[in-house]
Each structure stands twice: as C-alpha cells, then as structure tokens.
C-alpha positions as a printed NumPy array, in Angstrom:
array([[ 70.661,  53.847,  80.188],
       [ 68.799,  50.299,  79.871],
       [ 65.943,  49.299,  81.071],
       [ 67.741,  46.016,  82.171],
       [ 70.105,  48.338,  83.99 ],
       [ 67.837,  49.909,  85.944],
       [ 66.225,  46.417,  86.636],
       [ 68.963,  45.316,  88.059],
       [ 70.264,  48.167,  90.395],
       [ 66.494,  48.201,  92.096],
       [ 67.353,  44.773,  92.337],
       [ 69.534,  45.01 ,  94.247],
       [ 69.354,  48.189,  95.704],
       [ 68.675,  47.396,  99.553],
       [ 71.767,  45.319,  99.732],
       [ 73.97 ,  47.78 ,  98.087],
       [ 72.356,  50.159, 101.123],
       [ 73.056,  48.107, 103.764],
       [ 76.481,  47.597, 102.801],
       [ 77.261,  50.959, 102.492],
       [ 75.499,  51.958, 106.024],
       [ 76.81 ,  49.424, 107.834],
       [ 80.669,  50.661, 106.374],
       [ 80.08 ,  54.466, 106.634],
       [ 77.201,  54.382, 109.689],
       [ 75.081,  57.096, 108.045],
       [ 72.36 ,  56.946, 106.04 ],
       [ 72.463,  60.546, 104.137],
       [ 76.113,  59.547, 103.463],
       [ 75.583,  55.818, 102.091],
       [ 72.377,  57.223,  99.746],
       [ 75.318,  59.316,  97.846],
       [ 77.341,  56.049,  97.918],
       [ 74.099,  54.694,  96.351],
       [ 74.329,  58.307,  94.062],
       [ 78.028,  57.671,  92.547],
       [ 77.343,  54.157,  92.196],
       [ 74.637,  54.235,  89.662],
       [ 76.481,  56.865,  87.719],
       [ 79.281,  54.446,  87.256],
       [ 76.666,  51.368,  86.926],
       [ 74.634,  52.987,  83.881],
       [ 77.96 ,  53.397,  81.912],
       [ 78.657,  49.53 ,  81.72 ],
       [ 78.381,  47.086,  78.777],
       [ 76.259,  44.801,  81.067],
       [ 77.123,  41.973,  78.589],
       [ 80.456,  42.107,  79.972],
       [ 79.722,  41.878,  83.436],
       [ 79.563,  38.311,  84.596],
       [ 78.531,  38.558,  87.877],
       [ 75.811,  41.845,  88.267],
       [ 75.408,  41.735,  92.348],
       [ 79.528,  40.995,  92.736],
       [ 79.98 ,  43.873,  90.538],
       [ 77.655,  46.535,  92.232],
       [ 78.967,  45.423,  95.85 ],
       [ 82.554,  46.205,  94.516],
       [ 81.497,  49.252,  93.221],
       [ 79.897,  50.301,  96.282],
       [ 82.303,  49.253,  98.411],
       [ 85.246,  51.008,  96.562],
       [ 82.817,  54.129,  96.817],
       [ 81.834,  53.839, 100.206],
       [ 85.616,  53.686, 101.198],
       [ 86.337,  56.431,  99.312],
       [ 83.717,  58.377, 101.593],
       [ 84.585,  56.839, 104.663],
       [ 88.287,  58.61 , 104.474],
       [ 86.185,  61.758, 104.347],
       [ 83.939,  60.878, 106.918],
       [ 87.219,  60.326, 109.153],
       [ 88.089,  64.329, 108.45 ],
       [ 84.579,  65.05 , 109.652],
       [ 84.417,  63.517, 112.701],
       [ 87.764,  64.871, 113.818],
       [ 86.195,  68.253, 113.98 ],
       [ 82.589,  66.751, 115.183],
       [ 81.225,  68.393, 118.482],
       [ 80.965,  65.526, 121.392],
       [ 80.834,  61.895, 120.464],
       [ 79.843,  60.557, 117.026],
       [ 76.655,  58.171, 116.909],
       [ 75.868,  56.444, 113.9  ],
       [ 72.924,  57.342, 111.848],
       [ 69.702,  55.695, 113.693],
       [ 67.104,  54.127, 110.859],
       [ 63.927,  52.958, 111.903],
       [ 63.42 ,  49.466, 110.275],
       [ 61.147,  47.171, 109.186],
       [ 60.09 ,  44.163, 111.423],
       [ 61.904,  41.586, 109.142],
       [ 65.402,  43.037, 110.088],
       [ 64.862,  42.439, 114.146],
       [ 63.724,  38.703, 112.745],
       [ 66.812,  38.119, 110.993],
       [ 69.65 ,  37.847, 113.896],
       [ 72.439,  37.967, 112.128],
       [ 71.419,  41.205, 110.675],
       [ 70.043,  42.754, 113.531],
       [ 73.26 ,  42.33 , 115.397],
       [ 75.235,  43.743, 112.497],
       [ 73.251,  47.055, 112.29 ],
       [ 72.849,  47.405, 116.508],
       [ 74.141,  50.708, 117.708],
       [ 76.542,  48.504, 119.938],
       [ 77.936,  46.786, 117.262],
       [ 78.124,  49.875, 114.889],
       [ 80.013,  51.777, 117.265],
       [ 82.329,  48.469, 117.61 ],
       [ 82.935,  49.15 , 113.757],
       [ 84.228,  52.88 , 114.237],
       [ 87.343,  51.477, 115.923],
       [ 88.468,  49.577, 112.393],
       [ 90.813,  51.285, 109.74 ],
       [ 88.354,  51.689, 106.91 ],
       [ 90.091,  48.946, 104.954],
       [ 89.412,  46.673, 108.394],
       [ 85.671,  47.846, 108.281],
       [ 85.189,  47.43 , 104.501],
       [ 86.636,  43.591, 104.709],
       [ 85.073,  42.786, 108.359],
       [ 81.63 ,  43.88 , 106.836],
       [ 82.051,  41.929, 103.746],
       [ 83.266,  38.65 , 105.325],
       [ 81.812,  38.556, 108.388],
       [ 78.009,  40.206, 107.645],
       [ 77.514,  39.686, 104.243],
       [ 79.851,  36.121, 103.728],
       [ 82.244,  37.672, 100.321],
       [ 85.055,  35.45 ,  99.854],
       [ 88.76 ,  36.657, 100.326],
       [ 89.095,  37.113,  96.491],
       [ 85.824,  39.139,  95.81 ],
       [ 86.739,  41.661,  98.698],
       [ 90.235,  41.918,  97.719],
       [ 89.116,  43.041,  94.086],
       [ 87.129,  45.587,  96.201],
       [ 89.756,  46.928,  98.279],
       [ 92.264,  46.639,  95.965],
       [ 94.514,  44.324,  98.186],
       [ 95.877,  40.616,  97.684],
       [ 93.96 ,  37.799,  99.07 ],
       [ 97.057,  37.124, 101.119],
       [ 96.683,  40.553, 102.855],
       [ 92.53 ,  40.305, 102.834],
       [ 92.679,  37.302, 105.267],
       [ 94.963,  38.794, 107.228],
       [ 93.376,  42.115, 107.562],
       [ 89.894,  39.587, 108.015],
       [ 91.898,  38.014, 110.985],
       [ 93.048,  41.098, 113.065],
       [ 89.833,  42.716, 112.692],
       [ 87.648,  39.916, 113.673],
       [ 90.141,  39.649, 116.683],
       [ 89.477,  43.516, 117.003],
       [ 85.833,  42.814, 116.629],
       [ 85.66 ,  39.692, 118.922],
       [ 86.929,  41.677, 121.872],
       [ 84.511,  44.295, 121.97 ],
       [ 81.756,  43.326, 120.393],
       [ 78.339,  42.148, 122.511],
       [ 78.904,  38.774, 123.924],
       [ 75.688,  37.095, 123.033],
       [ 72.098,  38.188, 121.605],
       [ 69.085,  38.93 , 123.332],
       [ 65.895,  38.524, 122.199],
       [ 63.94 ,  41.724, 121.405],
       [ 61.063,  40.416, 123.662],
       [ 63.374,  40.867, 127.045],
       [ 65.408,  43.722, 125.191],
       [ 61.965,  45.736, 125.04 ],
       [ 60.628,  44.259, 128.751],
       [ 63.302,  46.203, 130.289],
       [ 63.259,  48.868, 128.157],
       [ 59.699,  49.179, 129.299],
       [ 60.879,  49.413, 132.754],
       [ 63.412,  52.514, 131.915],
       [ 60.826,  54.392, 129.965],
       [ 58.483,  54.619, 133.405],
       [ 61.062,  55.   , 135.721],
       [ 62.699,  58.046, 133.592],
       [ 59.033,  59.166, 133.235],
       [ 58.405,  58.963, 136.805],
       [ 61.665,  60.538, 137.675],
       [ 61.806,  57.189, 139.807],
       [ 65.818,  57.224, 140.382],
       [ 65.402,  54.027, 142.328],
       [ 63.497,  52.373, 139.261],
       [ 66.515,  53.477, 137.323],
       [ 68.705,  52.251, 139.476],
       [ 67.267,  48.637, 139.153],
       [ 66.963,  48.62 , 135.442],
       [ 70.381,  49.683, 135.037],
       [ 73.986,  47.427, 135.02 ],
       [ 76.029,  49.383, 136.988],
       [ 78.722,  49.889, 134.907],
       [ 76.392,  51.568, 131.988],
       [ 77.561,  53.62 , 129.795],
       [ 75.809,  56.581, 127.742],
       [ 76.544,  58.346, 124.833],
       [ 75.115,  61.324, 123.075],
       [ 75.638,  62.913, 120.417],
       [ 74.348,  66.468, 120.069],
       [ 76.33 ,  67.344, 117.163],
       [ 76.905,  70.821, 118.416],
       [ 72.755,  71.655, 117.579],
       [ 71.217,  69.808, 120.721],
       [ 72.502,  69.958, 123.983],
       [ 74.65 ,  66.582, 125.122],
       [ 76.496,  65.189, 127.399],
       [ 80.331,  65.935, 125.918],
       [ 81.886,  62.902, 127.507],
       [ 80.05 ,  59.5  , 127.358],
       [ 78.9  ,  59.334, 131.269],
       [ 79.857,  55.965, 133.23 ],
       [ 77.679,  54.296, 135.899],
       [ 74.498,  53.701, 136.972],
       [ 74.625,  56.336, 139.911],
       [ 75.473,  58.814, 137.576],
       [ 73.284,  58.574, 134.869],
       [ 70.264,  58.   , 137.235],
       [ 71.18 ,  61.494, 138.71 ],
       [ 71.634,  63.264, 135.266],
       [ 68.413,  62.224, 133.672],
       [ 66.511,  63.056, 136.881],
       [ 68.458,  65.954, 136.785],
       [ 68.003,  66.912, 133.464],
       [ 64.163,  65.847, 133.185],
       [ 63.787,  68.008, 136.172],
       [ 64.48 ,  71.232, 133.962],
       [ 62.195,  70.675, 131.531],
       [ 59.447,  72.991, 131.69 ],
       [ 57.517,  71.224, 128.453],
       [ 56.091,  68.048, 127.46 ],
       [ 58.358,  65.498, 126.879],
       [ 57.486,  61.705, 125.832],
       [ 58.722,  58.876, 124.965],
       [ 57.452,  56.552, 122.184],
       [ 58.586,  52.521, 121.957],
       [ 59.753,  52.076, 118.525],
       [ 62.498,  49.845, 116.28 ],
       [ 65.584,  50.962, 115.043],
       [ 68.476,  49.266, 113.768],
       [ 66.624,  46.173, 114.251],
       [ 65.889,  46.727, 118.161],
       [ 63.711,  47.561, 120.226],
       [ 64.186,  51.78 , 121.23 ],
       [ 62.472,  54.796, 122.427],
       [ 61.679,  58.225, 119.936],
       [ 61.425,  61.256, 122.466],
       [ 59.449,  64.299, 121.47 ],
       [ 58.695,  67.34 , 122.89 ],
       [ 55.516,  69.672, 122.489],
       [ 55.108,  67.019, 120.13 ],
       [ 58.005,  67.423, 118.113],
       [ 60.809,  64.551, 117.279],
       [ 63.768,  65.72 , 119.689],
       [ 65.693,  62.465, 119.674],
       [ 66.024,  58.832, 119.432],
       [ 67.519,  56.25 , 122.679],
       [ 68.708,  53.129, 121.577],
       [ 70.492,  50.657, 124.179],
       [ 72.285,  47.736, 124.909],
       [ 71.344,  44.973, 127.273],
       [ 73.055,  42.217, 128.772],
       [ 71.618,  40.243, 131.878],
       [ 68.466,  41.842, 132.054],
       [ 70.022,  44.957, 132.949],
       [ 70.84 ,  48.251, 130.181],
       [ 74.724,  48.304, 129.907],
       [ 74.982,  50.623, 126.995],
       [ 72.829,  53.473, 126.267],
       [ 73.113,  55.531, 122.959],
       [ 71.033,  58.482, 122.647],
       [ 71.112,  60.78 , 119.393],
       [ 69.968,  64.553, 119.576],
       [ 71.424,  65.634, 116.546],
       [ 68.319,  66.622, 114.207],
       [ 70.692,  65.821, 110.88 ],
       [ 70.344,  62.162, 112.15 ],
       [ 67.137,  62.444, 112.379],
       [ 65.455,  62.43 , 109.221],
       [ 65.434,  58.389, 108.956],
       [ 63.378,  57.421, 111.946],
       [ 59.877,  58.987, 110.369],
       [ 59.625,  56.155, 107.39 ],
       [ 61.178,  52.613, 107.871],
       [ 64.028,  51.606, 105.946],
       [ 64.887,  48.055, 104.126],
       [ 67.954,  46.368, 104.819],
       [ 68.721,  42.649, 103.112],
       [ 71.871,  41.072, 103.91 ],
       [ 70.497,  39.187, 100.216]])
C-alpha cells in the first residue's frame, strides 16, 4: 500500500460515500461499500489508472450494486416499511440544492422503486452528471442500453419525485409549527400544519413500535399522534435538527435518542412525513456526516 494510494482514496472519500448512500440508502451498508472498495483500490498499479476518481466511482458503484441485490433479500423479510438510513449533515449539504434534494427522505424513498441497475445509472447521471460511457463501464451495460435505462428511470423518477424545492427557511417555519402543536397535543394545530392528504411512514424495524402500514390523511394522523402521545407516561422531546440536508426533528425520551422525523413539504403544508424508530438507523444522527457531489 502507497502512500499516494491512500492520498487519493481520502481524496476522494466523501464522494465515493455519497454515491454509495444515495444507491443503497444506508449508511452502515455503504461504509462496507467504502470497506471492499479500498481492498480492491490498494491492489492497483496506480500508474495504470488514467483517471483515479472515474476509477474509484466504478469500483464503488459495481460494489454498491453488488450489495444492493442483497439489500433487496433483506428488506423482503424487513418488519413494516423500510426508511432509508437518516444522517445528520453538515450545513453545506442543505446549501447545495441539488444535493440536498438528492439525499431528501422524499426523494430517497423515490429511489427504492428503481431496479438497482435503474438506481445505479439514475444516481450517476442525474446527481452526480457521469456520462453514458463511464456508467456503462460501471454497470457493465452498452451505452445504447445506459441511455435507455437513463430514460425510463428519469421518467420513473419524474413522476414521483417532489415537484419543486423549498427553501429550508419555510421547510423549518412549519416544522416549527408541528413540533408545538404535537407538543401541545393541539389536534387542531395539527390539523392546520398538515396537507390533507399526508402521508406517514415508520419504520420500527421490528425493535420500536410503528405504525405497520404508512397512515394516510391529516385526520388520521392528527388522531394517532394525539393518541399515541397521550400514552406516554415519560418525557418525551423533540429537538430541531438537519438531516439529509433538511430541516427535522430528533425525539428523545428520559433523555435518550428514540427516533428521528423527517418530512416533506409542499405549499406550506407537511405532505410527507417519515419517521425512523429503528435504533440500527440510528447511530448516524449523533456526529454529522460529509457528503460532496465533487
């Protein structure tokens, strides 16, 4: 192992993360994508590698596929819905639009629905700009087939994805406003701050209790956070944070992390809310966590 070598894998380290979250969605999982890729980087003649950052994106992108067919096994068997990994994040990331959008909760979620292939070339061209012939050498297809696979997904993509961005200033305003209302168990105040047609998600993973079905409406989620804040006989709070680039709330009770509520909003109102229980998706939100689409 070189010292050059190293040099350049620190390098470029952050980007070779966010790649590999933003195909697999979880953190633990793209750090061993991180893992397999050095192993494979410190065996190269790096005088024979032209292009060090094009190589080390293939790699991890060949790796991260690899892992993502796994993942799929996984989350057949997964208890209640599936949540991507939240990160808390540095302020730069909720600066850079583009990247903030990319690593949303919304938009990750939007990025389950691809074929791994789909996901691995949608991330490449659309987030981090690869042309068709670097990604095919990734995935191992033609560039004929890359821009068509590019084509249906961003179709895919188009139709489900967020329709515009909104800045984190408004995105935390009415955030704000849900945090006191919940706190308050002020179902009218919930019922104001809310589109009615929300939707939330949470993912217990089987170790925290969750709702097993996502719940639709504003009606009905008013009623089962009320509901469910009513039965707590201990002191919860809620803490303003940033993850994934956005504005979101860290509960804890008797002081201890219990979960993390990220959300969507469109119109001033919350239309998606994504709240993760599962303490094994946890362990990213107590230290922030670079991402570089560079």
């Amino acid at each position: 192992m070189s010292d050059s070598a190293t040099e350049v894998f620190v390098t470029y380290r952050n980007l070779l993360f966010t790649v590999a979250y933003e195909m697999l969605g979880s953190a633990a999982d793209a750090e061993d994508v991180l893992q397999e890729t050095w192993l494979r980087w410190v065996e190269v003649d790096l005088d024979q590698v032209r292009d060090q950052r094009a190589y080390l994106v293939r790699t991890t992108t060949r790796q991260a596929l690899n892992r993502l067919r796994t993942m799929q096994r996984r989350k057949e068997s997964y208890v209640g819905p599936w949540l991507p990994e939240p990160l808390l994040t540095t302020p730069d990331v909720a600066e850079n639009v583009a990247l903030a959008e990319s690593v949303s909760m919304a938009m990750m979620l939007v990025l389950e629905t691809l074929s791994p292939t789909e996901r691995a070339v949608f991330v490449l061209h659309e987030v981090f700009g690869l042309g068709y012939a670097e990604i095919a050498e990734a995935v191992g297809k033609t560039r004929d087939t890359v821009r068509q696979i590019a084509h249906r997904a961003r179709k895919h993509v188009e139709a489900r994805r967020p329709r515009k961005a909104v800045a984190p200033s408004e995105v935390r305003a009415v955030l704000d406003s849900f945090r006191k209302a919940l706190e308050t168990r002020d179902l009218q105040g919930l019922m104001d701050v809310l589109a009615p047609d929300v939707v939330l998600v949470s993912d217990g993973g089987g170790v925290k209790q969750a709702a097993l079905r996502p719940i639709v409406g504003a009606d009905k989620f008013a009623r089962y956070a009320v509901g469910g804040l009513g039965r707590f006989t201990v002191d919860l709070v809620t803490e303003p944070t940033t993850v994934n680039g956005s504005p979101a709330l860290v509960t804890r009770v008797n002081g201890e992390l219990d979960g993390v509520l990220a959300c969507h909003v469109s119109d001033g109102r919350i239309t998606g809310l994504y709240f993760v229980r599962n303490p094994e998706k946890l362990t990213r939100v107590g230290a922030q966590t670079a991402l570089t689409l560079g």
